[in-house]
BAFI-3210 file (N, C-alpha, C; in Angstrom, 3 decimals, decimal comma, padded with zeros to 6 digits):
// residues 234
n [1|2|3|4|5|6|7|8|9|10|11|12|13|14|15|16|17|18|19|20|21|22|23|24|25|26|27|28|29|30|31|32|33|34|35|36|37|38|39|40|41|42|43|44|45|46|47|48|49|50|51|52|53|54|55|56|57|58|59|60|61|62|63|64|65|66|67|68|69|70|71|72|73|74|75|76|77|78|79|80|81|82|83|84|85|86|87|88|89|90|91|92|93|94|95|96|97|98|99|100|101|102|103|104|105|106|107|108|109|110|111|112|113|114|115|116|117|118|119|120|121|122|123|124|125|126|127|128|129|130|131|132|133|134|135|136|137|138|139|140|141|142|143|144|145|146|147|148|149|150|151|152|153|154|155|156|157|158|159|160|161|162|163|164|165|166|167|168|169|170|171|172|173|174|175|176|177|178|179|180|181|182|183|184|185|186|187|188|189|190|191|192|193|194|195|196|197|198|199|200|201|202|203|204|205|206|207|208|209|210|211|212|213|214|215|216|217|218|219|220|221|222|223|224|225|226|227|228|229|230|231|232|233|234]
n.u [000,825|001,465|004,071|002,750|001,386|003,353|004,191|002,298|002,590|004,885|004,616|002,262|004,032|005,759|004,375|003,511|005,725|006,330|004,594|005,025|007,300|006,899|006,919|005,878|005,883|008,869|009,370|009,702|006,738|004,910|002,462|001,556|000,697|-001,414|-004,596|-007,068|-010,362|-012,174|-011,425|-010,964|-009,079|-007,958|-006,222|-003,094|-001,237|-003,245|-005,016|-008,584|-011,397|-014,446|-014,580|-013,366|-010,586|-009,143|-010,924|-011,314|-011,616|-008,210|-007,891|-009,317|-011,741|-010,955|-008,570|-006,722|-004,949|-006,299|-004,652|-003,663|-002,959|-000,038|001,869|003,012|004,135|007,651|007,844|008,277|007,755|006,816|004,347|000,956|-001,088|-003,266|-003,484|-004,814|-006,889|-008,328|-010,094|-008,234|-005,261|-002,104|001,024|003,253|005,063|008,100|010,101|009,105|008,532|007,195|007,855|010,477|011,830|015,057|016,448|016,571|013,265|010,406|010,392|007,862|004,801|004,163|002,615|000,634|-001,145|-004,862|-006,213|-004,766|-001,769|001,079|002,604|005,800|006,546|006,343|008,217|007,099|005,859|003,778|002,612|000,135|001,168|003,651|003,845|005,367|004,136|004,365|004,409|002,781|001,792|-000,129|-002,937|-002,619|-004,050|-006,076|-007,434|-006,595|-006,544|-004,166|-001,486|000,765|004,103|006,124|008,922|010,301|013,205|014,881|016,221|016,285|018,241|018,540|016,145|013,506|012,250|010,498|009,751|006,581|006,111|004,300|001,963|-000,471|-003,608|-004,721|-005,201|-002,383|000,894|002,669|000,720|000,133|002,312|003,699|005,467|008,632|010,823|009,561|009,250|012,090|012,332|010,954|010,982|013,991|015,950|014,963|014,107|016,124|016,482|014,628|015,857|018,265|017,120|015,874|017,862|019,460|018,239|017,763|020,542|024,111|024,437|022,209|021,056|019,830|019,420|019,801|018,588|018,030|014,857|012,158|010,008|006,247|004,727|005,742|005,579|002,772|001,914|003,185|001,118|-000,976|-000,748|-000,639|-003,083|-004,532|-003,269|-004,243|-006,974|-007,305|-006,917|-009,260]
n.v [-001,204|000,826|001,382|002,133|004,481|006,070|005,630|006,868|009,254|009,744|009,923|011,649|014,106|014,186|014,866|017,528|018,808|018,315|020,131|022,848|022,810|023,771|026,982|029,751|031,665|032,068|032,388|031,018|029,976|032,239|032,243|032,530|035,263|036,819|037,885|040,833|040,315|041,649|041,368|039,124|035,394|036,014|034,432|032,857|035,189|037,738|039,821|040,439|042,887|044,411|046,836|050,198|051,220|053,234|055,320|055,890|058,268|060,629|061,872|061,343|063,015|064,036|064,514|062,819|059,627|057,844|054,637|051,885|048,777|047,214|045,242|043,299|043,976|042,468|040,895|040,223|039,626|041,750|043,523|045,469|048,149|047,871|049,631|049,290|047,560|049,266|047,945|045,872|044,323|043,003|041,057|042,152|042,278|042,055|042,071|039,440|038,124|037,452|040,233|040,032|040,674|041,196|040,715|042,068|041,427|044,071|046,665|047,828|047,625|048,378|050,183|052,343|055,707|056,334|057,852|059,880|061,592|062,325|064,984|065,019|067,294|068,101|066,112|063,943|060,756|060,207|058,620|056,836|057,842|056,482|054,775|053,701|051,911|051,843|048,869|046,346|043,379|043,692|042,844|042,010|044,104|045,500|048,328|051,064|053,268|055,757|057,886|060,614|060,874|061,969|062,147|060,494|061,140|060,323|059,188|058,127|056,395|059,128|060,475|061,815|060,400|059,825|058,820|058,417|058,451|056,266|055,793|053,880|054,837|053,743|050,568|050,046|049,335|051,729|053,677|056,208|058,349|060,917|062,376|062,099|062,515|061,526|059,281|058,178|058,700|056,955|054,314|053,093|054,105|053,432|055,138|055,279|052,387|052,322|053,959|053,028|050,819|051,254|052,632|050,695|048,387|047,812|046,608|046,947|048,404|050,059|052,188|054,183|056,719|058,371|060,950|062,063|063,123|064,152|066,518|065,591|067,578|068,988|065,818|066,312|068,048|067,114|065,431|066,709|068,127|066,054|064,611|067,191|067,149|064,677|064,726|066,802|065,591|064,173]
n.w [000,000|000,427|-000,867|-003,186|-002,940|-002,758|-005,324|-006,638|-005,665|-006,890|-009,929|-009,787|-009,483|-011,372|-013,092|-012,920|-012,620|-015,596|-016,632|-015,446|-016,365|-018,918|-021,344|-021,830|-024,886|-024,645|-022,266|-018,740|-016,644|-017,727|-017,667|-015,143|-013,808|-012,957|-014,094|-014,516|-012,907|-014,537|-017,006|-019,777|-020,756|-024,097|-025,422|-025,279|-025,460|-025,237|-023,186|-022,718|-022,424|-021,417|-022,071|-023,265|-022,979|-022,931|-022,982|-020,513|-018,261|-017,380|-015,085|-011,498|-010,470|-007,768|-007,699|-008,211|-010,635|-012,800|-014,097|-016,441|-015,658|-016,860|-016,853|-014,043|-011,163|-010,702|-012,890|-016,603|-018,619|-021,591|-021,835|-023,139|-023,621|-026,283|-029,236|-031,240|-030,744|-027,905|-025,870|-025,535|-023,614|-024,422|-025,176|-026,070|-029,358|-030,839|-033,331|-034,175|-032,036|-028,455|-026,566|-023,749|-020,906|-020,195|-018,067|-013,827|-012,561|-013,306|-011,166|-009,746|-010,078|-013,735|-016,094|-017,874|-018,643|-018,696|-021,551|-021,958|-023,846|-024,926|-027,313|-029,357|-028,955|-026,747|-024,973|-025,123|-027,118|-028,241|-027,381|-024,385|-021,567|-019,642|-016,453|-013,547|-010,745|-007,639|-005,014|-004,346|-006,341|-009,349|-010,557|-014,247|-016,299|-014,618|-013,517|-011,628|-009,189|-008,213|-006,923|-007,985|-007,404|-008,345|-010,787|-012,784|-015,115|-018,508|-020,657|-023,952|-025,976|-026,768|-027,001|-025,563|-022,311|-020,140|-016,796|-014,868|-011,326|-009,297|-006,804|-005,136|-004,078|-001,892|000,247|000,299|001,348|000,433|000,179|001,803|001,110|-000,641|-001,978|-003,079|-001,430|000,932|000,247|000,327|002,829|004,433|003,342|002,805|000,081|-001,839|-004,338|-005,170|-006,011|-008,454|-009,992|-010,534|-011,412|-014,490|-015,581|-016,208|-017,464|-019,988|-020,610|-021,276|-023,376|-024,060|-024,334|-022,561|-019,983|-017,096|-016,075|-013,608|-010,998|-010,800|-008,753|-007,197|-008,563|-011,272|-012,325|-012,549|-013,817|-016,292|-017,188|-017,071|-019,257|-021,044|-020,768|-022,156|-024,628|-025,321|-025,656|-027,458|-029,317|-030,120]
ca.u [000,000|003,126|004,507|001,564|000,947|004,898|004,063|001,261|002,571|005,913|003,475|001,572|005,299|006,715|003,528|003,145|006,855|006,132|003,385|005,652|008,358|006,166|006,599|005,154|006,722|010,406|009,614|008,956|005,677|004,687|000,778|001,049|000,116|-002,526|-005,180|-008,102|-011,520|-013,116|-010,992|-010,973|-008,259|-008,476|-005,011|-001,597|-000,855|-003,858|-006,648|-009,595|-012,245|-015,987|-014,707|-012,663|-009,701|-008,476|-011,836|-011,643|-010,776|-006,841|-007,978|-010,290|-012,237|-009,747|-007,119|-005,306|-005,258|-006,232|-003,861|-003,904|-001,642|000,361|003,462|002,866|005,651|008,374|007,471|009,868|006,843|006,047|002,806|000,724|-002,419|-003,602|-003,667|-006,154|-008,617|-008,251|-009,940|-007,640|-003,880|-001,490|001,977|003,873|005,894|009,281|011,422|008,800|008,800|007,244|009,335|010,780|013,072|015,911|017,034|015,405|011,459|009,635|010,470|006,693|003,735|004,326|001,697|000,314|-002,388|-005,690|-006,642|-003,723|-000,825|002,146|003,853|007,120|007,346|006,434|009,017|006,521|006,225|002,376|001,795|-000,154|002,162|004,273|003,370|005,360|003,311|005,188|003,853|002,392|001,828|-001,271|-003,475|-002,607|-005,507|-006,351|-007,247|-006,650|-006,380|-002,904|-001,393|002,186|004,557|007,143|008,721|011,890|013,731|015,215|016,832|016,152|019,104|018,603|015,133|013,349|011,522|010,257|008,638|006,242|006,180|003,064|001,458|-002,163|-004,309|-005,200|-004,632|-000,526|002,144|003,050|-000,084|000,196|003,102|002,736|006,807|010,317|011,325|009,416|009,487|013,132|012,485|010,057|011,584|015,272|017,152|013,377|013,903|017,512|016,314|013,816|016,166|019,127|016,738|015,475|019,129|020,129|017,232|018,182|021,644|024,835|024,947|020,794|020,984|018,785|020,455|018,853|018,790|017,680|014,328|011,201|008,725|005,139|004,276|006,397|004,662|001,072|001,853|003,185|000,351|-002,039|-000,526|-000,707|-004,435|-005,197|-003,330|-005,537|-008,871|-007,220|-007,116|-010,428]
ca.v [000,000|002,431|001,544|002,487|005,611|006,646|005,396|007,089|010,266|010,473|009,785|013,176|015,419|014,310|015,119|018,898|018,887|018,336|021,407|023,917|023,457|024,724|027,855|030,405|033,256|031,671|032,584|030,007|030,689|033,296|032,353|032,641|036,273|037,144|039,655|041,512|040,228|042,320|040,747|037,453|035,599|035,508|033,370|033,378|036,517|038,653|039,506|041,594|043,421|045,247|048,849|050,887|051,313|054,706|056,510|056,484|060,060|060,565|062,561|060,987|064,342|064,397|064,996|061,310|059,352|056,312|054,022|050,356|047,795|046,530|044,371|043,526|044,017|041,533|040,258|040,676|039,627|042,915|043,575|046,682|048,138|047,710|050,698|048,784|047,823|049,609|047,040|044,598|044,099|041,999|040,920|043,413|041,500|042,659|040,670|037,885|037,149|037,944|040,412|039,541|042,194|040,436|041,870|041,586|042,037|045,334|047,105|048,412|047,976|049,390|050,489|054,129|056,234|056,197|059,355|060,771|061,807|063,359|064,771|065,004|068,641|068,462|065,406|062,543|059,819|060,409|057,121|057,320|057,847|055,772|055,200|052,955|052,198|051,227|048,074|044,879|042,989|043,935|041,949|042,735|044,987|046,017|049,579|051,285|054,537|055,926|059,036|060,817|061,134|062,107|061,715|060,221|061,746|059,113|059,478|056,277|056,601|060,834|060,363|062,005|058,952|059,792|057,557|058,908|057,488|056,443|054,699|053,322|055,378|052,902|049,319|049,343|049,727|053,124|054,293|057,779|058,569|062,131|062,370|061,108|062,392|060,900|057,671|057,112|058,645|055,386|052,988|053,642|053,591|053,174|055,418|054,860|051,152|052,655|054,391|051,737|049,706|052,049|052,775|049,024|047,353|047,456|046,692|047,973|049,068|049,465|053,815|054,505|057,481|058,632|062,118|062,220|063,355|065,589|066,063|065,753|069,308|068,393|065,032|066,718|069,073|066,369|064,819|067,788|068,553|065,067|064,818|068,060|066,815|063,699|065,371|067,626|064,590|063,585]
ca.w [000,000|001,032|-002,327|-004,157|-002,808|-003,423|-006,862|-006,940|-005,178|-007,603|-010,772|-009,995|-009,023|-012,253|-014,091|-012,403|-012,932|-017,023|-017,058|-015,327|-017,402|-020,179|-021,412|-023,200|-025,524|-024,482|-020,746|-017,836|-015,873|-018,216|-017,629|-013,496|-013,285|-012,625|-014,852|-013,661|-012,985|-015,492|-018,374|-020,136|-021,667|-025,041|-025,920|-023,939|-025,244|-025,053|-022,453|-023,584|-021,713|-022,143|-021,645|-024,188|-021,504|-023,551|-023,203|-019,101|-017,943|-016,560|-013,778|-010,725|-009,468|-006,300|-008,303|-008,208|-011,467|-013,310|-014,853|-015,986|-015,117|-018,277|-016,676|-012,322|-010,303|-010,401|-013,874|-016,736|-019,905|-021,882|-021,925|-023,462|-024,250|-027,693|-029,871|-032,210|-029,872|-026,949|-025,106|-025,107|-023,492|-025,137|-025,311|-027,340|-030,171|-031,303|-034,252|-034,621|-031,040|-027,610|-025,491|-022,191|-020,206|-019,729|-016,010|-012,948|-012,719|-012,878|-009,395|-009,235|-011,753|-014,972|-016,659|-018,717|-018,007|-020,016|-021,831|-022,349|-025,341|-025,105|-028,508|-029,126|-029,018|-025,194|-024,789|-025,414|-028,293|-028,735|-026,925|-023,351|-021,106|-018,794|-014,850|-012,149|-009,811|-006,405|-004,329|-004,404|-007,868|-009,479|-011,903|-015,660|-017,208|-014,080|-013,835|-010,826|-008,901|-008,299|-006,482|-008,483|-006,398|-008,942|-012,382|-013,662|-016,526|-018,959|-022,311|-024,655|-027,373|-026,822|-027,229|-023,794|-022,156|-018,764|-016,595|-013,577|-010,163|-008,610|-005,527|-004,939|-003,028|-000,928|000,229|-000,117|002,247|000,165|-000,127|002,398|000,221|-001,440|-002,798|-003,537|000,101|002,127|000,148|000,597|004,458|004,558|002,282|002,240|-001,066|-002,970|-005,414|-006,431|-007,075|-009,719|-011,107|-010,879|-012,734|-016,096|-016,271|-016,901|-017,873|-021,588|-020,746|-021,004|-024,515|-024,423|-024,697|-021,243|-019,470|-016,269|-015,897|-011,849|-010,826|-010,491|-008,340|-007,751|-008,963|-012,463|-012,983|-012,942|-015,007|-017,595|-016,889|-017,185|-020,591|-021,949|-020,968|-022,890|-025,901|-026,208|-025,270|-028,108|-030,542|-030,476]
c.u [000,861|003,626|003,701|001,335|002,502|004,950|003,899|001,899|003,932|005,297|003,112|002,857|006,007|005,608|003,691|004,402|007,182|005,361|004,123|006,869|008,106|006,815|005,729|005,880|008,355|010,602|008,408|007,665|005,154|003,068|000,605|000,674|-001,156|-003,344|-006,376|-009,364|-012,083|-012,640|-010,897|-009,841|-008,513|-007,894|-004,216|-001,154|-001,439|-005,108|-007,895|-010,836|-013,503|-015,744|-013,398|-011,553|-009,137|-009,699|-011,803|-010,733|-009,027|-007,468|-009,323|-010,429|-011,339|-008,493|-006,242|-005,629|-005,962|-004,859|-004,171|-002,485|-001,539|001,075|003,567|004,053|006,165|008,588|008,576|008,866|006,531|005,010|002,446|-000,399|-002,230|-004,340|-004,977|-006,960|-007,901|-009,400|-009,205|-006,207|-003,203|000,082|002,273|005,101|006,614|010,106|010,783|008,378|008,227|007,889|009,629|012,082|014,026|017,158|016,225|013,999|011,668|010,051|009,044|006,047|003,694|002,702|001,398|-001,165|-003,476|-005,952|-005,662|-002,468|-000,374|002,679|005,069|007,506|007,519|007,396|008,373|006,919|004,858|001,607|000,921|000,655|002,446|004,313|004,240|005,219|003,946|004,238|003,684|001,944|000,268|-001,897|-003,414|-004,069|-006,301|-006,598|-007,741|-005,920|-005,414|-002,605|000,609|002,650|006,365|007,700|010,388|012,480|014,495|015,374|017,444|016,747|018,612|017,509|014,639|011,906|011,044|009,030|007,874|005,943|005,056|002,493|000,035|-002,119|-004,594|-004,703|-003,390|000,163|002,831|001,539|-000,188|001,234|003,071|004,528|007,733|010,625|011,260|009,119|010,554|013,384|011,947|010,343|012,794|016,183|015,688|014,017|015,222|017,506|015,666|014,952|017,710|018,729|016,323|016,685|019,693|019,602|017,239|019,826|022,513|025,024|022,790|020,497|020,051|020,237|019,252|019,486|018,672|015,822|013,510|010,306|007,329|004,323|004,479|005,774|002,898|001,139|002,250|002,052|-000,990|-001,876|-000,466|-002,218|-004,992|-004,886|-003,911|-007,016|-008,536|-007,449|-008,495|-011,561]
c.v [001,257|002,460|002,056|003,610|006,152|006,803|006,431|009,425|011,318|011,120|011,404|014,599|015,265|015,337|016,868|019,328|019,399|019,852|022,379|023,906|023,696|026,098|028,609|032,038|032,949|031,807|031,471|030,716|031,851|033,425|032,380|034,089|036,377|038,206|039,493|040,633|040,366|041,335|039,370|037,235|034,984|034,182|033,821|034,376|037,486|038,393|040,449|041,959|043,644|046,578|049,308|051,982|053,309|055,806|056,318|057,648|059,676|060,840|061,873|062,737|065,039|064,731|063,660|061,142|057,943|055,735|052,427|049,873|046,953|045,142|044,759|043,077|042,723|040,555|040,601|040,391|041,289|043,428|045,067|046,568|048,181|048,631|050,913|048,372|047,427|048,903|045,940|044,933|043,319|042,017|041,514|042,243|042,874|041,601|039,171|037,676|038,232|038,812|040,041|040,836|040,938|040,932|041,586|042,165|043,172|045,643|047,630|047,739|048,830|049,273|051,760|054,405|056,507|057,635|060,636|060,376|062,442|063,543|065,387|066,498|068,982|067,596|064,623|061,782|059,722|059,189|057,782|057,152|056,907|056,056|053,837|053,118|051,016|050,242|047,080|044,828|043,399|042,877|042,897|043,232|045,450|047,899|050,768|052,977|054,993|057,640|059,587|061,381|061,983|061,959|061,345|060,332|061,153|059,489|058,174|056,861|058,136|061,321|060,674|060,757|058,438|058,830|058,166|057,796|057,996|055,735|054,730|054,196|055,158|051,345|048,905|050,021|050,994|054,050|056,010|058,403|059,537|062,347|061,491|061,592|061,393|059,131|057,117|057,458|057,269|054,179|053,463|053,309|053,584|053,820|054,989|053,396|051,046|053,047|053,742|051,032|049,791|052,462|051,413|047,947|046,620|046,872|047,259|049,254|049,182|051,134|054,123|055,160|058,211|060,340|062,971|062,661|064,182|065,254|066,016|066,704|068,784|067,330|065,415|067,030|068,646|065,524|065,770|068,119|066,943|064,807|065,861|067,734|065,703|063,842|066,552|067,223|064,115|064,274]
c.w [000,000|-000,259|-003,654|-004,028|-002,680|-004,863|-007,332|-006,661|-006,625|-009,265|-011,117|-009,816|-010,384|-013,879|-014,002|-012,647|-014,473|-017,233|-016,692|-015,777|-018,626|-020,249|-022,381|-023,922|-025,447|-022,704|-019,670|-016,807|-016,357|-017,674|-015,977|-013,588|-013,545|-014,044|-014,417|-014,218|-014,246|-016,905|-018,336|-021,040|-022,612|-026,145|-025,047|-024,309|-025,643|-024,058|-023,125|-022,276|-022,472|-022,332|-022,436|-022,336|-021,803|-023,494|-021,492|-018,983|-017,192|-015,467|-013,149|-010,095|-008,157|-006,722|-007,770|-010,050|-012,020|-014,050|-014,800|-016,208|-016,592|-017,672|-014,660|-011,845|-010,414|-011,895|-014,942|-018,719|-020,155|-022,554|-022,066|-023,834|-025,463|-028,016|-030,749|-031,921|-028,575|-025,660|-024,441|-024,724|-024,102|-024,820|-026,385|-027,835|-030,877|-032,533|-034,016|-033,283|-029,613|-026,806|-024,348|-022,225|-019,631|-018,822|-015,275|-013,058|-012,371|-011,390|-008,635|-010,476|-012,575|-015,479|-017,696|-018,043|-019,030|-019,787|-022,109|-023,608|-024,940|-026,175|-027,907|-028,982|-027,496|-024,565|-024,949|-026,495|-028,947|-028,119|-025,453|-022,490|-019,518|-017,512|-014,170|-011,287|-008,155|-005,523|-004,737|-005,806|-008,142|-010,601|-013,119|-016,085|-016,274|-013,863|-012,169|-010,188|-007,587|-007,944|-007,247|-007,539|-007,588|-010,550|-012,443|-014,995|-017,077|-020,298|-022,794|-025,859|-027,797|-026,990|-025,825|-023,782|-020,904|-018,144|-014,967|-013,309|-009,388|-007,385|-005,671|-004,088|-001,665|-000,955|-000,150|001,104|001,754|000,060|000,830|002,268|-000,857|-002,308|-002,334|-001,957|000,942|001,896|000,495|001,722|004,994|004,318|001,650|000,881|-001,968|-004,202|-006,029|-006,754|-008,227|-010,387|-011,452|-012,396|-014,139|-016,416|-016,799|-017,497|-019,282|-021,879|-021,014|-022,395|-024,971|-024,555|-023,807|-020,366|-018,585|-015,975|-014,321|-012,185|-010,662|-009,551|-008,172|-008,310|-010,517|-012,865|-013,431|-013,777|-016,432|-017,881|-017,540|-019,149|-021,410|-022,229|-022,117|-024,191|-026,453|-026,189|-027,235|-029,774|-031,087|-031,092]
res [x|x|x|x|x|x|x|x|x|x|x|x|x|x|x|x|x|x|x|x|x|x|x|x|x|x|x|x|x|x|x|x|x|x|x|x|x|x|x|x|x|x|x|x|x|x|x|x|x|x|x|x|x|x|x|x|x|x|x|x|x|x|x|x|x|x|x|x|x|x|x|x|x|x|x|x|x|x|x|x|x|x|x|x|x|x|x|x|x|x|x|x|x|x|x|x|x|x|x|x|x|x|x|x|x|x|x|x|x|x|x|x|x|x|x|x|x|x|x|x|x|x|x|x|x|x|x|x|x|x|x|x|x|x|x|x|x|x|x|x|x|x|x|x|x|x|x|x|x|x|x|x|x|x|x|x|x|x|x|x|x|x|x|x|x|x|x|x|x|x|x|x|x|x|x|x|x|x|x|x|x|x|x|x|x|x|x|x|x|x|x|x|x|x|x|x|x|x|x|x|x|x|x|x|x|x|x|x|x|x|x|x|x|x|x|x|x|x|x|x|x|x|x|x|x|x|x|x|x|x|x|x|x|x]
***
């Protein structure tokens, strides 16, 4: 009976063994994260929703923002909203092939903010613009409401390529977190691991040059002016 249920026990560890050394896209465990409630998946590398993610307002009335969650902390798959239907997220393909960040995971939830455009004359790329969002992992396509605490200034091959810094409102261990001060009074060294990590993420020869920091005054106001130029588009 003891031998049977050893059998029986190795049987099912070699099997569960076989399934997680699957991958998908070239990366192991690509399908453990998580994505939001609201969305369904539609294949391993897209989810889709009911709600046109690009028509919710930037600004919540209180003056925080929205943003959705592309790529949840710790993760390293690159994931993006979809330009062509702005319902859906997807794995962003490069040269044929899924991307993967090849460095350590995300340090926060990356994501962008819906409703907004930056052009290039204000330093943008015309896309919606780029938000890490400090804390716990979030579900992909999630869309959740986020306080700037800051902005990081970033030059992609001379190209300006800033990335604001954000926290949840609520429910996170940063959440009563209003700037870069009193984050790295709270959480020592915080920010210079953000910005450790957008300096090296592309590697050494990958053209990401960190310029230091702004703060939350400066992110609104890139913020404020990206909103108006996609309210300006439509």
């Amino acid at each position: 009976m003891l031998k049977k249920s050893l059998l029986a026990a190795a049987t099912l560890f070699a099997l569960s063994a076989n399934v997680h050394a699957e991958t998908i896209g070239g990366l192991a465990y690509a399908d453990t994260a998580r994505h939001s409630a609201a969305m369904t998946q539609k294949d391993d590398y897209t989810i889709s929703g009911k709600i046109d993610l690009m028509a919710q307002p930037a600004f919540n009335e209180d003056g925080s923002l929205r943003a959705v969650v592309e790529i949840p902390t710790g993760t390293s798959a690159k994931w993006e909203m979809s330009k062509e239907n702005p319902e859906d997220v997807y794995w962003e393909y490069k040269k044929g092939k899924p991307r993967i960040v090849n460095y350590l995971g995300y340090p926060g939830n990356y994501g962008a903010i819906p409703g907004t455009a930056l052009p290039k004359e204000l330093g943008g790329d015309g896309d919606p613009l780029d938000v890490l969002i400090l804390g716990q992992a979030l579900p992909r396509g999630e869309v959740v409401d986020v306080r700037l605490i800051g902005v990081l200034k970033m030059l992609d091959d001379g190209a300006q390529d800033d990335k604001l810094i954000a926290v949840l409102t609520k429910d996170s261990p940063f959440a009563n977190i209003e700037s870069l001060e009193q984050l790295d009074a709270e959480f020592g060294g915080a920010s210079q691991i953000v910005d450790l990590w957008f300096s090296n993420y592309k590697g050494p020869d990958g053209g990401m040059e960190s310029q230091g920091f702004a703060g939350p005054d400066e992110a609104k106001k890139v913020a404020e002016a990206a909103a108006k130029s996609y309210q300006a588009q439509q």
